[in-house]
MIDO-197297 format. One record per atom (N, C-alpha, C, O): residue in three letters; x, y, z. Coordinates in steps of 0.1 Angstrom, whole numbers, plus 5000, padded with zeros to 4 digits. Each point is the difference from the previous one (the first is absolute). Layout:
ALAXYZ...
% end
This chain:
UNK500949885000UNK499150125000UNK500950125000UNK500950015008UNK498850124982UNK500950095000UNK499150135007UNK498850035002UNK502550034999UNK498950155008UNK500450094993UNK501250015000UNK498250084994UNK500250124991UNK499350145009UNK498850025003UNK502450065001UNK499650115009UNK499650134992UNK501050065002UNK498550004994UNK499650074991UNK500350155002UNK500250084991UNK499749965023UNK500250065006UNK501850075007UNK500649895003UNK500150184999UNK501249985005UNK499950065014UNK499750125001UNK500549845006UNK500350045017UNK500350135002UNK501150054996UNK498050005012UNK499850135003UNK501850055003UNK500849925004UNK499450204993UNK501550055008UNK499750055011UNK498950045004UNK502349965004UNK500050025015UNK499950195002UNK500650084993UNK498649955015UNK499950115000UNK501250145004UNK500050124997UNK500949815009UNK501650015004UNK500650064988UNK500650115001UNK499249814989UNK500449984988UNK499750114992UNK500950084996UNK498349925002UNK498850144993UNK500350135010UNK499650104997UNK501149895014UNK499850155008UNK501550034994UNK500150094992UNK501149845011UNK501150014995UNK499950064983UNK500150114996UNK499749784996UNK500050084986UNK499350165004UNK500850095001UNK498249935000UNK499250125002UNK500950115005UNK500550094992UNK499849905024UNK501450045002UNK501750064995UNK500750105004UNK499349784985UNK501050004993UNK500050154986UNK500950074996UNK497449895002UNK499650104989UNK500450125006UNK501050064997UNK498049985012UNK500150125006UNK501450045001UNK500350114994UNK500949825012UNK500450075000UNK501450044987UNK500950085002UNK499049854987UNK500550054986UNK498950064999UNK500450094992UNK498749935009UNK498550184990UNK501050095009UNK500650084993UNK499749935022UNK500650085007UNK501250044996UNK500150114995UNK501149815004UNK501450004991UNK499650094988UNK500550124999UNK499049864994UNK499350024986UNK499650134999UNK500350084991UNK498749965021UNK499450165001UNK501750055006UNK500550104996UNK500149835010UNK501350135007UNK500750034987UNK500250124996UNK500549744995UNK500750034989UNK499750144991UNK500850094996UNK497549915002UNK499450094994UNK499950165005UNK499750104993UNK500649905020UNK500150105008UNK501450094993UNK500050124996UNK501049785005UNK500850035002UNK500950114986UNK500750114999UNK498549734990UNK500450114987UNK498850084995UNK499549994988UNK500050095021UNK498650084997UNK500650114994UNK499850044988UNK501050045022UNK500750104994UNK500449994981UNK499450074992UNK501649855005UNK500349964987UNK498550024992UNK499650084992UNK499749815014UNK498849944989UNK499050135000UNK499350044990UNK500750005019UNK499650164994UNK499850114991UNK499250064994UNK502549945011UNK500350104990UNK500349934988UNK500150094992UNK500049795001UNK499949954988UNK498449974997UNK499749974989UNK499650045019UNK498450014996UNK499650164993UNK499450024990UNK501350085024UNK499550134993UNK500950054993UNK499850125000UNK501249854993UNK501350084995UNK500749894984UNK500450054989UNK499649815015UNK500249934989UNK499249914993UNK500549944990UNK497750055015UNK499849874993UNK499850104984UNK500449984988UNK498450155017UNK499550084990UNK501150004987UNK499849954988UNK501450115016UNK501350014985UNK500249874995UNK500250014988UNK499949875018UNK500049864993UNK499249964992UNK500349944990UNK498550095013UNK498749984996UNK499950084983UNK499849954989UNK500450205017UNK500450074988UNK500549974990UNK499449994989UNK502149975014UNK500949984997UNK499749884985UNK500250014988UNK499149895019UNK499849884994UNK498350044991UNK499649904992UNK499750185008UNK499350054992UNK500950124987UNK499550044990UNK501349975013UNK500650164991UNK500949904992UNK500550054990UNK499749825012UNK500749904991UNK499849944993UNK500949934995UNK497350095002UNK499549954994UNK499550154991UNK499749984988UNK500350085014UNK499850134988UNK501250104994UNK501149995006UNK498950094986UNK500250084997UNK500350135002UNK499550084992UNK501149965016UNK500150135012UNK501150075002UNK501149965002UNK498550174996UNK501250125004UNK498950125008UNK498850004999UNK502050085007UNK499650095008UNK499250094993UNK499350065008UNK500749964986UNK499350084989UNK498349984997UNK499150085001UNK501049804995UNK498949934995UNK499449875008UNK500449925007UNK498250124988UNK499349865014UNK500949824991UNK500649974989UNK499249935024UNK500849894997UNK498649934988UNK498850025003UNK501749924986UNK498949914996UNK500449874995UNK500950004991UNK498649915013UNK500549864998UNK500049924984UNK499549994989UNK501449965020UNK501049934988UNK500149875001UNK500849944993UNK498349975018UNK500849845005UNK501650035004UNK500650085006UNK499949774986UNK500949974999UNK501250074992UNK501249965000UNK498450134996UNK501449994992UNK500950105001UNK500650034990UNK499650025022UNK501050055006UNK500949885003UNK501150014996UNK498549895011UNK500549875003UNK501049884990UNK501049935000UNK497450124989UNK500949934985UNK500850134995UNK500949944993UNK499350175006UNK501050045000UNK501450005000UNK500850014991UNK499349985027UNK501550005005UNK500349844995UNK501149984995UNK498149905007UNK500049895001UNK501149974986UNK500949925000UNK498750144989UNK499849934991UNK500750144987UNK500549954989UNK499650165011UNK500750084997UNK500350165005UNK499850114995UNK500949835018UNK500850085007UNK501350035000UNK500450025011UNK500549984980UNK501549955002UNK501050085010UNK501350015001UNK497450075008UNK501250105011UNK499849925012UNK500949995008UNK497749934993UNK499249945013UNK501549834998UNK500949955007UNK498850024979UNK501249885000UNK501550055006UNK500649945009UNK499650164985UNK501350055010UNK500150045013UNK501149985005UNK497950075001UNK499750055015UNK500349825005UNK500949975008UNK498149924987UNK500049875002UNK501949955004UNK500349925010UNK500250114984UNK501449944995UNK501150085010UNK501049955005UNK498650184996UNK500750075011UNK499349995014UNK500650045011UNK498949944989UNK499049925014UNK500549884999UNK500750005010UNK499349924985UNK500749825008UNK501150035003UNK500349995012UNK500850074978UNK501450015002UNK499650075016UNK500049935010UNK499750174990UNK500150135009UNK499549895018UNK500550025011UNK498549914986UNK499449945007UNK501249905007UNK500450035011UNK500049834980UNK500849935006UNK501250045009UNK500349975012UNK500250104978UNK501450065007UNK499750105017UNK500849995009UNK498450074990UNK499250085008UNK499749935012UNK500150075011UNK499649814990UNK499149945011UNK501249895002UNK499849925009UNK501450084983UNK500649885007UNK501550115009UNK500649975010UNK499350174981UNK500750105008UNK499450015017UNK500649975010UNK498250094991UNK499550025011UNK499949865010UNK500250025012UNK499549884983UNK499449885010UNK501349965002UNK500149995012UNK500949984982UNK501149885003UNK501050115004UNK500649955009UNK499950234986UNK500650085005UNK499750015016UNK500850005009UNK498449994992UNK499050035015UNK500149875008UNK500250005012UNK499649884981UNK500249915012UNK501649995004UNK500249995012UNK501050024975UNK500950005005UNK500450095012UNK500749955009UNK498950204989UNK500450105009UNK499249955016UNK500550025011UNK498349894985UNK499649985017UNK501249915003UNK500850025009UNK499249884982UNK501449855008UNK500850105006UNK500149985012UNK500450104984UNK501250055006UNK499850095010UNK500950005008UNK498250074993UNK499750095010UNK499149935010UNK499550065009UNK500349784990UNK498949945014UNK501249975008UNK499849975012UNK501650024982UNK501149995010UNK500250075009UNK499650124998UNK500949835015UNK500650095012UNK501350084998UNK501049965007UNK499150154985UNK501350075002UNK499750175003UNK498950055004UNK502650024993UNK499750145010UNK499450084985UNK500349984988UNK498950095017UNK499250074990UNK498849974993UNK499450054990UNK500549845018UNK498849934990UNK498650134998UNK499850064989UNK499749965020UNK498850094997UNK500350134993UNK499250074993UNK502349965011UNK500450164988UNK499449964991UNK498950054997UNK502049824995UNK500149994988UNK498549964993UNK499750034988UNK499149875024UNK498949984995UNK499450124995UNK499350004991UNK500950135017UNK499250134997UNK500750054988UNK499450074992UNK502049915006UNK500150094987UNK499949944986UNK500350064990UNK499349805011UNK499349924990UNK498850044999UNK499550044989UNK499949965022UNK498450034999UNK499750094994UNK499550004989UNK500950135019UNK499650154995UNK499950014985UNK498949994996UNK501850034998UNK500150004986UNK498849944993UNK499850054989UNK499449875015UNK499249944995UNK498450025005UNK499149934996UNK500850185012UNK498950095002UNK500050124989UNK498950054996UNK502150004999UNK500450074989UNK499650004985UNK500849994991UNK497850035007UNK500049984987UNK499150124993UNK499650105007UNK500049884978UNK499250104994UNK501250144992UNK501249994999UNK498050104996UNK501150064991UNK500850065008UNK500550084992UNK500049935020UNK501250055005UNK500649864994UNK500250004988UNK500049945016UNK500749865000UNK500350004981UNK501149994995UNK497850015001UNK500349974988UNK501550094991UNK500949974993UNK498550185014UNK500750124994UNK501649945007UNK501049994994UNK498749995018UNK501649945001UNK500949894994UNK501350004999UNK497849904999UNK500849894993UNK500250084983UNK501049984994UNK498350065003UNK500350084984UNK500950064998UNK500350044989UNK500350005025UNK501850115000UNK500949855005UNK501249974997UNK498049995010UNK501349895000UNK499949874983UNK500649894999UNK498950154996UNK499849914989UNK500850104988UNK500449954990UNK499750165013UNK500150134987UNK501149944994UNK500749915003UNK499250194984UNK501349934994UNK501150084998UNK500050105008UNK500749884985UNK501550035003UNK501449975015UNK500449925008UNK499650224990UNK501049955011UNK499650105016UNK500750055009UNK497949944988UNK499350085015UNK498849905004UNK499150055007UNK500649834991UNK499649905004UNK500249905016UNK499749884997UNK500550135011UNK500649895004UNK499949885004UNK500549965011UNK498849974981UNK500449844992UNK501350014994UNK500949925004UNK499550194985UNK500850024993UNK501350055010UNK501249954997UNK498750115010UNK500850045006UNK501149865004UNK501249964999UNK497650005005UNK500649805010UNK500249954991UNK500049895004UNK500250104982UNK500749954992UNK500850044994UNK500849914997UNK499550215000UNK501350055001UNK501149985008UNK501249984998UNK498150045011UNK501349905013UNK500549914996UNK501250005001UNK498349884993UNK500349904999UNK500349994981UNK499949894994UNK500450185001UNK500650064987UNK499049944990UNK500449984988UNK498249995017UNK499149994989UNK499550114995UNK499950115005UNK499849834981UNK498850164991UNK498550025008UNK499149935006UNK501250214989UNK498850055008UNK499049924991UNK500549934991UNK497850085013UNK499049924992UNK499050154998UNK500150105008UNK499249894982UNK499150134999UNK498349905006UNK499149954994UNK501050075015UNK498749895009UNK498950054997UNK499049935003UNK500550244988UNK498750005005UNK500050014985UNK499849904993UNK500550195001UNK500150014984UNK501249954989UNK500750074993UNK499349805009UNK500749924991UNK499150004986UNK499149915000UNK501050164988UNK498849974990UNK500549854993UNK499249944993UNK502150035009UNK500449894992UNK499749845010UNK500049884995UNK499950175019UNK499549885003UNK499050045013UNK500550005011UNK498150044987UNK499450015005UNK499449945015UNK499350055009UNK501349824989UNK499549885009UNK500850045011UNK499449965010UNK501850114993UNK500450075006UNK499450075012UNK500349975011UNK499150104986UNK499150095007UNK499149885012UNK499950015012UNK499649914981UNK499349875012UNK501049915009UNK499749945010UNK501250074985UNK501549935009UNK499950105011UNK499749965011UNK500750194989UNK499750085006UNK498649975011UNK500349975011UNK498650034985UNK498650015006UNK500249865011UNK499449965010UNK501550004982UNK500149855013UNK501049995007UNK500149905007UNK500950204992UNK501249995012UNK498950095010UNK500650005011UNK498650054990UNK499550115011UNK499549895008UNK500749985010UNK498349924989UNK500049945010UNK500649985011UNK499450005011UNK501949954985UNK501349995011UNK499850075011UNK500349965011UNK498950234985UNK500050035014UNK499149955008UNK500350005011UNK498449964986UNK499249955002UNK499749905007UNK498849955001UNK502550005007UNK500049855001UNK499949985014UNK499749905005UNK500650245004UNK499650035015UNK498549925003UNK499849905007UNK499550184985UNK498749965005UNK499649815002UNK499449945010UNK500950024982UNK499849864995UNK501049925016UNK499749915008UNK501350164991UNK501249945011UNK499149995018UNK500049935010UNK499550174986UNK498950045016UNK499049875002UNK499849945011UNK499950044977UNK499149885001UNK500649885000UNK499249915004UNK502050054992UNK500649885001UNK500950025013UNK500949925001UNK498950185007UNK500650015015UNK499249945009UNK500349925008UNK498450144988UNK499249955010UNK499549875000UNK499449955010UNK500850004981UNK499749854995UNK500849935007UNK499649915008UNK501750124990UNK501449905002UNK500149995021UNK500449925008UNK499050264992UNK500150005018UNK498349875004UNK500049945011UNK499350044985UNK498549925000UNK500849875004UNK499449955009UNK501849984989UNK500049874994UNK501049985017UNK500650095006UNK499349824997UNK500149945015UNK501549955000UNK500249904993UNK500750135014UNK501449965002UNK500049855005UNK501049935000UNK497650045006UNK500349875003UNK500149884987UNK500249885002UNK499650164987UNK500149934988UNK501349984994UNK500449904993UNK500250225010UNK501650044993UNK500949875011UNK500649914996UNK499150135014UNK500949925015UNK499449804994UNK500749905000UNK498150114998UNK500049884995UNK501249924991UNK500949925003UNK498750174984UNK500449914989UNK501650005001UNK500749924995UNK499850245014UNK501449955001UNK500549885009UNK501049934997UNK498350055013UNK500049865005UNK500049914995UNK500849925005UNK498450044985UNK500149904989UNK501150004994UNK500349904994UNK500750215005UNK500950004992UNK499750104986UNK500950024992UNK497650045004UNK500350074990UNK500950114993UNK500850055008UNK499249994982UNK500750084999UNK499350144994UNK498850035000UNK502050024997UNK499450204996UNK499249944988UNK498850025002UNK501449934988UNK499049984989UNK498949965002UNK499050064994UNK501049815016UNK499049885001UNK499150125009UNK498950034994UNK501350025018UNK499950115008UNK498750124992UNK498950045001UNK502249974993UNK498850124991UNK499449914990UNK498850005003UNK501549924985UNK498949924997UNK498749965003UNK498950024994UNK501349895020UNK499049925008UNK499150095009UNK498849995001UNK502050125006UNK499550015007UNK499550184998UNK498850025003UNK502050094992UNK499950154999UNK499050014989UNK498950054998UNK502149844992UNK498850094986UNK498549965002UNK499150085000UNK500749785001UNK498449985003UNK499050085011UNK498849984999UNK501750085009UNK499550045013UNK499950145000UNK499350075007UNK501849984977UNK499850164997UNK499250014988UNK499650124997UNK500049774996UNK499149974986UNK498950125000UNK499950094991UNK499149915021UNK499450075004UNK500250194995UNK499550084992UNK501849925022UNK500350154990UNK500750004983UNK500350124997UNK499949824997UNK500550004985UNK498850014991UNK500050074989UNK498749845017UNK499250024991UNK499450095000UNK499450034990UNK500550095026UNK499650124998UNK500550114993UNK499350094996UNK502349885003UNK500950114996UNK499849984986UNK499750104994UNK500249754996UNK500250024989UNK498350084996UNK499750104995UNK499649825009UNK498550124995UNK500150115001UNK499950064989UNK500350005023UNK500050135008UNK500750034984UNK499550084992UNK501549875006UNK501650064991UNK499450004984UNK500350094992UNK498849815005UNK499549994985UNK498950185000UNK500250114996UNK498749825012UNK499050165003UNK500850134997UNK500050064989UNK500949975022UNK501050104996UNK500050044986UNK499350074993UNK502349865005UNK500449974987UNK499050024991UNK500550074991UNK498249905007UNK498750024988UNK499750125000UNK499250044992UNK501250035016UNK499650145005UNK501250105002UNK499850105006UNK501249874989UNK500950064998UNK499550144989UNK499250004991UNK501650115013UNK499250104991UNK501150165001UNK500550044989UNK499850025023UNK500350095001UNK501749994993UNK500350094991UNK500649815013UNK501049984995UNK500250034987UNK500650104995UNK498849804999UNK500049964982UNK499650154995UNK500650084993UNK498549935013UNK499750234994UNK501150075005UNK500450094993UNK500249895017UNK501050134998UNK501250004991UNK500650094993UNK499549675009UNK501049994991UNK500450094985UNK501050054995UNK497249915001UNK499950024983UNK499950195000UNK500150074990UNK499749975022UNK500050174992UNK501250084997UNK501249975003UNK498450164988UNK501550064994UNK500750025014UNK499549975011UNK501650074987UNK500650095009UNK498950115006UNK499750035012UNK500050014981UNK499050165003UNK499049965012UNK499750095008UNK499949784995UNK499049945006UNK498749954994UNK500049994987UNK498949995019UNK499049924994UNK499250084992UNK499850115006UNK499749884983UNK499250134992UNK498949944990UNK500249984988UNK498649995017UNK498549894993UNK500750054984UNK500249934991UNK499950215009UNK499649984988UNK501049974983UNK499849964989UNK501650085021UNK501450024992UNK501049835003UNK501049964994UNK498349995018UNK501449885005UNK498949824998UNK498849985003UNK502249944990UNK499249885003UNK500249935015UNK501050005007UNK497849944997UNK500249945016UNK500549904997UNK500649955010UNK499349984976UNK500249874999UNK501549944994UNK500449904995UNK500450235008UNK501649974995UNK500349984985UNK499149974992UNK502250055004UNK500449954988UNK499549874991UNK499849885003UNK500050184989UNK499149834992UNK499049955010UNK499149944993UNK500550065017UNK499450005009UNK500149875007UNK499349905002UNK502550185003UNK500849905003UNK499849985019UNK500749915005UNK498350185004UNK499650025010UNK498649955002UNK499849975012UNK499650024983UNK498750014998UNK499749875010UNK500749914998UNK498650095010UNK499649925016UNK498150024998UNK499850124997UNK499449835004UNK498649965001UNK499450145008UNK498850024997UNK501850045010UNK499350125008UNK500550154992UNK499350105001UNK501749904994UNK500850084989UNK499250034986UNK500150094991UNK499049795011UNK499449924983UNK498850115002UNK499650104993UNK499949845020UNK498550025005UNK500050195000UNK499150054995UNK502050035010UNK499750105003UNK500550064987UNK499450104998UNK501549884991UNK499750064986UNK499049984991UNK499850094992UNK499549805008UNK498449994996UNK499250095005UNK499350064992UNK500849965021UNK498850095009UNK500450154997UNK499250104997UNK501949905006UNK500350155003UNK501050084989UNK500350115004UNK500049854987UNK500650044990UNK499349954985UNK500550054990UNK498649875010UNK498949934988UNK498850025001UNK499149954994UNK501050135018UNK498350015007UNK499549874998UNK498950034997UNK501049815003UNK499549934997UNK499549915014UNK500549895003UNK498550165003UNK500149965014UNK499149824997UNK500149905007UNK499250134983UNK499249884999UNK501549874998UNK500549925009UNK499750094983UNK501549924997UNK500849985014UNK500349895006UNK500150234997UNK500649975015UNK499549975008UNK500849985010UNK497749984994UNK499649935010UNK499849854992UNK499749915008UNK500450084985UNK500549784995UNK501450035002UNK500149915009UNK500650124991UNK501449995006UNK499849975010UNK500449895003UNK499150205007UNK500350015014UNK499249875005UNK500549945009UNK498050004985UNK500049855005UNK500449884995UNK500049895005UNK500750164981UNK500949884998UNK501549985009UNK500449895004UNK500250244999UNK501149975011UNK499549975014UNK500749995010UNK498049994991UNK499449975016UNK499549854994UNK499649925008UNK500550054981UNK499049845000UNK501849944998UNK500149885002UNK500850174995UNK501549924996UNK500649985013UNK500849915004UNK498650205004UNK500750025014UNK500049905014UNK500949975007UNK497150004991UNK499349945004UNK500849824994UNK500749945008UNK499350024984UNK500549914990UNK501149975006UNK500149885004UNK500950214997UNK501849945004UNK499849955014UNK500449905004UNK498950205004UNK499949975012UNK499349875006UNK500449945010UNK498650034982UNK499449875004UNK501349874996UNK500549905004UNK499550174984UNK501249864997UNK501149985010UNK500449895003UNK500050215001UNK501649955011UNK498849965013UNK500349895004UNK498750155003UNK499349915006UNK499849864993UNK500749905004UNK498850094989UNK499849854992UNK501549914998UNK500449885000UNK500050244999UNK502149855003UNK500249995009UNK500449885002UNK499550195010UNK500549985012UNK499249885004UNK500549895004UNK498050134995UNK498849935005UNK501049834994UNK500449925008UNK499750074978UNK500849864991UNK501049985008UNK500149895005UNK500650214998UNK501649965006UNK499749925007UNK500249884997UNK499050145016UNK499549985015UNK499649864999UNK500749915005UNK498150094987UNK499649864999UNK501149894994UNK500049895006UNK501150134981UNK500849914997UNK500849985013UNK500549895001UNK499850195007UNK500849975012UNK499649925011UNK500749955009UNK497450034990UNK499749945008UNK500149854995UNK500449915008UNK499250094977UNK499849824997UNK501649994998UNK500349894999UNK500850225001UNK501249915005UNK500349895011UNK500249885001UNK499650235009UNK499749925012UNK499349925002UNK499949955011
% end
């Protein structure tokens, strides 16, 4: 004889008060979180959602200041997409400008923390006069690197190579090798490398000396040391620095314009923003000679969400490797 219970046994009321419990109190967690970035979510309610919104309607029409916007679909989109050949160039000086850029900042900066998480005399001088430098930006900054980039023999890049009995380089206006001028746009980084160093300080101070005291017990060594034990444990801050570093980097803008103006300074109507051959030309450089020297605002807002959907895109992907890395390391194990 078989018994078929149809029914499943009531749960214990214990049981039911705990989950209940449990709810409450993540809704609570949940309301504080929200508390907290209220401020932020705010002012991107009353100050940024409206211009995005905009933004992504004016991309779809036809528009200059002048005249009402009138729609067009797509083909501002099929435009750049498909017969743009300055947007392909902006493309091309963007990856270069990009890779080099983000392996300057992330791996300059973790080196400077290794060495500065050491116990020696001066350590904190020297963390501050890395750092500082790297609160420092916008067109003062730019106008400065542009005298230390100048050419001839009032430069000093050029100078530091003279010393060392090399030819000077014409770094901002080379017409015969323009690519020049972006070698330039990517040594500035270098100063840049404080900031990133701050964040792999504090990472490297996070990580527990009772791990280091282990593995030397075992017998490890400085490689195995940092292999097994530093780099995985600082993964955390790297994948913030390299996003944090792509974002940036996509948004690069003030530089590249001071780069490309005459001597005389910047002039809408007499100087290109976008350098020789438009050998500078960076995605926000692109965006603001469309807008503000082509009047073509409808055009420049498909720029500006195609550099926010590319942006969006890189960033998910180095999430999406890391997430790969992680897991192949698990079914190692």
């Amino acid at each position: 004889m078989t018994l078929s219970f149809h029914h499943s046994l009531p749960r214990p009321k214990r049981t039911i008060k705990k989950r209940e419990r449990w709810t409450q109190m993540r809704v609570k967690e949940a309301l504080k979180g929200y508390m907290y970035i209220s401020p932020w979510l705010i002012g991107f309610l009353a100050f940024g959602l409206w211009p995005l919104l905009q933004t992504l309607y004016y991309s779809f029409t036809q528009f200059n200041l002048f005249n009402a916007p009138q729609w067009i679909g797509l083909q501002n989109y099929q435009q750049i997409l498909t017969h743009d050949p300055i947007f392909m160039q902006a493309c091309q000086n963007m990856l270069i400008y990009l890779v080099f850029s983000t392996i300057i900042t992330t791996a300059g900066g973790f080196m400077l923390a290794l060495l500065l998480n050491r116990r020696i005399p001066g350590n904190h001088l020297f963390r501050t006069i890395l750092y500082v430098p790297s609160l420092l930006i916008g067109v003062a900054m730019a106008k400065l690197f542009r005298a230390i980039f100048a050419s001839g023999q009032y430069g000093m890049i050029n100078e530091l190579l003279s010393f060392f009995h090399l030819p000077a380089v014409n770094w901002l206006s080379d017409y015969d090798h323009p690519w020049v001028a972006l070698i330039a746009l990517i040594l500035v980084n270098f100063w840049f490398t404080g900031g990133t160093m701050l964040v792999y300080l504090a990472g490297l101070k996070g990580i527990p000396d009772v791990y280091y005291e282990v593995a030397r017990i075992d017998g490890a060594g400085a490689w195995n040391i940092f292999w097994r034990i530093t780099l995985p444990l600082i993964s955390p801050a790297i994948i913030f620095t390299v996003i944090i570093a792509i974002i940036g980097h996509m948004q690069v803008f003030e530089m590249p314009l001071v780069f490309a103006a005459p001597p005389g300074g910047i002039n809408i109507g007499n100087s290109n923003p976008l350098g020789y051959h438009n050998s500078l030309v960076v995605f926000l450089t692109y965006i603001y000679h469309r807008a503000f020297v082509e009047n073509d605002y409808g055009y420049a807002s498909a720029l500006s969400i195609l550099v926010f959907l590319l942006t969006l895109v890189l960033a998910l992907i180095v999430l999406k490797t890391v997430r790969l890395g992680r897991y192949s390391e698990l079914d190692e194990v």
